[in-house]
C-alpha positions as CSV (number, residue, x, y, z in Angstrom):
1,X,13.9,8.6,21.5
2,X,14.1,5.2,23.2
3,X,15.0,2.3,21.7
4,X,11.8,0.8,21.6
5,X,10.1,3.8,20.4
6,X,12.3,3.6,17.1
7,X,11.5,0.2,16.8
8,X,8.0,1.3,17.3
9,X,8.3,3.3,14.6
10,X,10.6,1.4,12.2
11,X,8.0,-1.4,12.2
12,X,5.0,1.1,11.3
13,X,7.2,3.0,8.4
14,X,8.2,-0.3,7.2
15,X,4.5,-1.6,6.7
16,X,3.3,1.8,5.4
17,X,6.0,2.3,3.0
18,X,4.9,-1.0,0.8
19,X,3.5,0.0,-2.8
20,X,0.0,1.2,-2.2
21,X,-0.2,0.8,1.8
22,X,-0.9,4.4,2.6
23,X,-3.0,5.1,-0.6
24,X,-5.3,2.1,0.6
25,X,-5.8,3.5,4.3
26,X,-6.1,7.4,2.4
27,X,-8.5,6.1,-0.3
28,X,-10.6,4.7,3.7
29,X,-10.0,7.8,5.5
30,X,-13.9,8.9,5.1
31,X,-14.8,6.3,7.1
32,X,-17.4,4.6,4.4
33,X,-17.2,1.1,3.7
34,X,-15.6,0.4,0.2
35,X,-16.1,-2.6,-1.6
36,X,-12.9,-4.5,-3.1
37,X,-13.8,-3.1,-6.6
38,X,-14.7,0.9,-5.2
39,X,-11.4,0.5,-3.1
40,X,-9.6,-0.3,-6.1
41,X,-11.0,2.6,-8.6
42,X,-10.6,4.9,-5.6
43,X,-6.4,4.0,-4.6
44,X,-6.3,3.8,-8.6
45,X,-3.6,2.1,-10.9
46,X,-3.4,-0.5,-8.2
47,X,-3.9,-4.6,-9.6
48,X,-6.0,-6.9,-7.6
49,X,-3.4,-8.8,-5.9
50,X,-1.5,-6.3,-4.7
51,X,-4.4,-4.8,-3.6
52,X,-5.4,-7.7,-1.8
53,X,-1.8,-8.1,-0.2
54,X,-2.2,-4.8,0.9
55,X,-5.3,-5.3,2.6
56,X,-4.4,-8.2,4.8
57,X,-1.0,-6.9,5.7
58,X,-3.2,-3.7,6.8
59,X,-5.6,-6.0,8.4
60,X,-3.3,-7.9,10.0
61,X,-1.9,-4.9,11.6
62,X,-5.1,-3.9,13.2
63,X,-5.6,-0.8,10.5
64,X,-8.4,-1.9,8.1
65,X,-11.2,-4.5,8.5
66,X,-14.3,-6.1,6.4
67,X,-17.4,-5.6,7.4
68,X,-20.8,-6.3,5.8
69,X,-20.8,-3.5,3.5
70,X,-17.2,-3.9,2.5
71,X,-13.5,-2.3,4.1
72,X,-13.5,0.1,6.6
73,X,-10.8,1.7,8.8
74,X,-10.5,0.4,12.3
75,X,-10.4,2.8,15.2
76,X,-7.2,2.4,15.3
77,X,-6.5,3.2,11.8
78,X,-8.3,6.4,11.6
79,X,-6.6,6.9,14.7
80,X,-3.4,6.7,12.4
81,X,-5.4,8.4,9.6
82,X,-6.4,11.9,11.6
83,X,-2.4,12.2,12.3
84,X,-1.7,12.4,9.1
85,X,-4.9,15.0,8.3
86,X,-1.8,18.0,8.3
87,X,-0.9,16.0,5.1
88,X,-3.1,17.8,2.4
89,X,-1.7,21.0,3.8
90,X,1.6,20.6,3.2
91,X,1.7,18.8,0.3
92,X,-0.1,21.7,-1.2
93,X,3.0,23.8,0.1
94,X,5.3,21.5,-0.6
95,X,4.2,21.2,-4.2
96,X,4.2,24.9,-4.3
97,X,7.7,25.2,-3.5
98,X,9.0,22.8,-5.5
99,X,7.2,24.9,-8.8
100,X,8.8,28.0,-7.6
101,X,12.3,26.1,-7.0
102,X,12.2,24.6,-10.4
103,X,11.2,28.0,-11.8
104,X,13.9,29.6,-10.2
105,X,16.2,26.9,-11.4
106,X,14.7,27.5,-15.1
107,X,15.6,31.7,-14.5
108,X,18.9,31.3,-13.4
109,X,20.3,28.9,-16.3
């Protein structure tokens, strides 16, 4: 990987690893408008100015926008979004094998 790729990459990781950042775009990913008060029920346990910090960092970014009927992911965010659509998958197995890990754990005590 070049240089610039893992810059590319480092600078994407960086803004979707702040509190809340990938639930916001996740909570969007249906592609209906939210309002700022649906948006915050739907991300959940999330206070109103982080979620606003959230939403103009993601705006800023070129990943969320505000329409007339509310925020919405931009073409390039469900771009971003439909990469990550393997997600529910394997957090589903991943959740499985951390049960039977931790059972196994529990057996072998």
């Amino acid at each position: 990987m070049s240089s610039k790729e893992n810059a590319a990459i480092s600078q994407l990781l960086g803004l979707l690893e702040s509190r809340y950042a990938i639930r916001v775009l996740w909570a969007l990913r249906d592609g209906h408008a939210q309002t700022f008060r649906l948006l915050q029920d739907s991300v959940g346990g999330i206070t109103p100015n982080t979620l606003n910090t959230r939403i103009k960092e993601l705006r800023e970014a070129g990943l969320v926008n505000h329409g007339s009927d509310g925020y919405i992911v931009t073409a390039s965010g469900s771009d971003l979004l439909k990469r990550m659509n393997d997600l529910p998958a394997f957090a589903a197995k991943w959740v499985a094998s951390q049960a039977k890990k931790k059972q196994h754990d529990l057996a072998t005590r």
